[in-house]
C-alpha positions in Angstrom: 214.3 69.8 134.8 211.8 69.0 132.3 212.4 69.1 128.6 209.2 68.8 127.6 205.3 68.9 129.8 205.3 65.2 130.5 208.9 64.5 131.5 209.2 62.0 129.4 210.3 60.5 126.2 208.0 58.2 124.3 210.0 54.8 122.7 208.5 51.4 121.0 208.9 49.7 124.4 207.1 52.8 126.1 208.0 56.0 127.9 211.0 56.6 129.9 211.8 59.2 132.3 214.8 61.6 132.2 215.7 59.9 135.1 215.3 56.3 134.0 218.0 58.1 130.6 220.1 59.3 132.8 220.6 56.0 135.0 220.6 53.8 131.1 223.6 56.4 129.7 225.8 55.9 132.9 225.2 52.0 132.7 226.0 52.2 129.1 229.6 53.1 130.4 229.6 49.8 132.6 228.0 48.0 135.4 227.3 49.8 138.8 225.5 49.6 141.8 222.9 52.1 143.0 225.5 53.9 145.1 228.1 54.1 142.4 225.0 55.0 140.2 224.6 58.2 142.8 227.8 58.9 142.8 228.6 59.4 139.1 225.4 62.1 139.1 227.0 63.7 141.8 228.2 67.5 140.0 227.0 66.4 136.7 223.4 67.7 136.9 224.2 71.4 137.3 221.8 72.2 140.0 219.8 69.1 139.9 220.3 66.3 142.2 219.2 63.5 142.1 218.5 61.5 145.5 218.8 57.5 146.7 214.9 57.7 147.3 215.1 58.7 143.2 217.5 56.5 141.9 216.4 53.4 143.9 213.0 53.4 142.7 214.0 54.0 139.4 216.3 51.1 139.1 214.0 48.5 140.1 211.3 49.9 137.4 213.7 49.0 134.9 214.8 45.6 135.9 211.3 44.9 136.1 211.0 45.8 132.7 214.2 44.6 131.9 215.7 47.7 130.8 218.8 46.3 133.2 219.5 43.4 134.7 220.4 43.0 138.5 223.3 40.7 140.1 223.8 40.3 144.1 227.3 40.5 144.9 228.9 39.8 148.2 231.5 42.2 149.8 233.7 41.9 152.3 232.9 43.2 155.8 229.6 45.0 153.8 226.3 44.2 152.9 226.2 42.3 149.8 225.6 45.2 147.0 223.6 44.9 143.6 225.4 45.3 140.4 223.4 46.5 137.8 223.7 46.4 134.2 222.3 47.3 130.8 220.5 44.8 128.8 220.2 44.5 125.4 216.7 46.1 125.5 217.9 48.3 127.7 220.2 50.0 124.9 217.6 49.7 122.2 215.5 52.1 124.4 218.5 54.3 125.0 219.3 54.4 121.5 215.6 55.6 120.9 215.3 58.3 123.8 218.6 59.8 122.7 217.4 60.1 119.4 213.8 61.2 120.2 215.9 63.8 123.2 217.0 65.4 119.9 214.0 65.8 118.1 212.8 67.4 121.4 215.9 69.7 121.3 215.2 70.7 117.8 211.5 71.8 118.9 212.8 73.8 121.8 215.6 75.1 119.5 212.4 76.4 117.2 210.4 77.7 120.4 213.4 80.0 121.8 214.1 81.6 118.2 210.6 82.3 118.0 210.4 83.7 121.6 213.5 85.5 120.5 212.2 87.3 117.3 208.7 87.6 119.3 209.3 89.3 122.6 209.9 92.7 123.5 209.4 94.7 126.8 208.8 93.5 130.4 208.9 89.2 128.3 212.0 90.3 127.2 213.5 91.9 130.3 212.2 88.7 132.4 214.0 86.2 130.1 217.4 88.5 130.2 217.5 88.3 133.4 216.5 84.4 134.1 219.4 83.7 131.2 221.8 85.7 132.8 220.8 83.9 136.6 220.5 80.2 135.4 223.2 81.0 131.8 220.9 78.8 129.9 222.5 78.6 126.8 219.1 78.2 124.7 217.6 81.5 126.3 220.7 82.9 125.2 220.6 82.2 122.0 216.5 84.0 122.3 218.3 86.8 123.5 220.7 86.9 120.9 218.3 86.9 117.7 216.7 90.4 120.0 219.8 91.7 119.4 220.6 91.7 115.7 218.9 94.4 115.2 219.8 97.6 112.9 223.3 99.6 114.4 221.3 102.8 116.0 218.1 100.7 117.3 219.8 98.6 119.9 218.3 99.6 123.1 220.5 100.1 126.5 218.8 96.7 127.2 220.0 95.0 124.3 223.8 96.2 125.5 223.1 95.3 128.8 222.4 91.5 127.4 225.9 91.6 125.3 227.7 92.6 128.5 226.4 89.6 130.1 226.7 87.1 127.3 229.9 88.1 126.6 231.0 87.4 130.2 229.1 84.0 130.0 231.0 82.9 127.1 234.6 84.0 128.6 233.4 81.7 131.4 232.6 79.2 128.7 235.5 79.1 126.9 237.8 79.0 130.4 236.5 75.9 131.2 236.8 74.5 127.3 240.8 75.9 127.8 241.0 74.1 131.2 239.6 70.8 130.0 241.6 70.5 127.0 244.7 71.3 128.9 243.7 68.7 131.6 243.0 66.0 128.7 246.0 67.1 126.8 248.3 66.2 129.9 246.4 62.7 130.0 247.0 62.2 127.3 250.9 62.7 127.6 250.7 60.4 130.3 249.6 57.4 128.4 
């Protein structure tokens, strides 16, 4: 998962990995310790995982560059663990990837409605297909714009794609009417 060639988001205190944002957001929430760290990844990426020989690493680039700020703590009958947590710097450079991330969204917003209005043929076959495989939402939305074409010069492609982003989208919106239910009744619980 790369958003864009260098995997990377440039800030004033330097670059920072998607990996290094990822770890920074999650410690934004609170203070955790590498394992806890793993474990609130864990089903979050999609299909992307990210490992202990990953994370590890990662974590002790940024205290190192005090991004986050590392605490031994003792536990009982367990090794002692280290707590980790977000310093101020730390949030600055969050701050700045995040809004940088969305500049690089907007970019890759105007690349797929160009390769959108642009492609035709065996391209535009090739992309159906990976959108409907991965249900990117972004190739999508490419696929979309080749479909507001004239009524009468839709292709049996073009109605093909519909079919399949229309089931997408019911599978969308199930989980949008599951998650509000399942918030709703926390809610009522409070």
């Amino acid at each position: 998962m790369a958003f864009c060639g260098k995997g990377r988001i440039e800030t004033s205190e330097g670059s920072v990995s998607f990996v290094e944002i990822i770890i920074l957001t999650l410690l934004n929430q609170g203070p955790a310790h590498g394992y806890r760290v793993l474990q609130g990844l864990k089903g979050r990426l999609g299909g992307w995982r990210l490992k202990s020989g990953t994370v590890y690493p990662a974590l002790h680039r940024m205290a190192e560059r005090d991004l986050i700020s590392s605490e031994r703590v003792t536990q009982e009958d367990r090794p002692d663990a280290v707590e980790y947590q977000l310093t101020p710097k730390g949030k600055k450079v969050l701050d700045e990837a995040l809004r940088n991330l969305r500049s690089e969204f907007k970019a890759q917003d105007h690349f797929w409605r160009f390769l959108g209005t642009s492609m035709n043929g065996k391209a535009q076959d090739e992309l159906l297909d990976w959108s409907v495989r991965e249900q990117s939402p972004a190739a999508f939305m490419a696929m979309k714009i080749q479909c507001d074409c004239e009524p009468g010069h839709c292709t049996p492609r073009h109605l093909l794609f519909m079919k399949r982003y229309r089931e997408y989208l019911e599978r969308e919106l199930k989980w949008v009417e599951k998650r509000l239910t399942e918030l709703k009744s926390s809610d009522e619980l409070e």
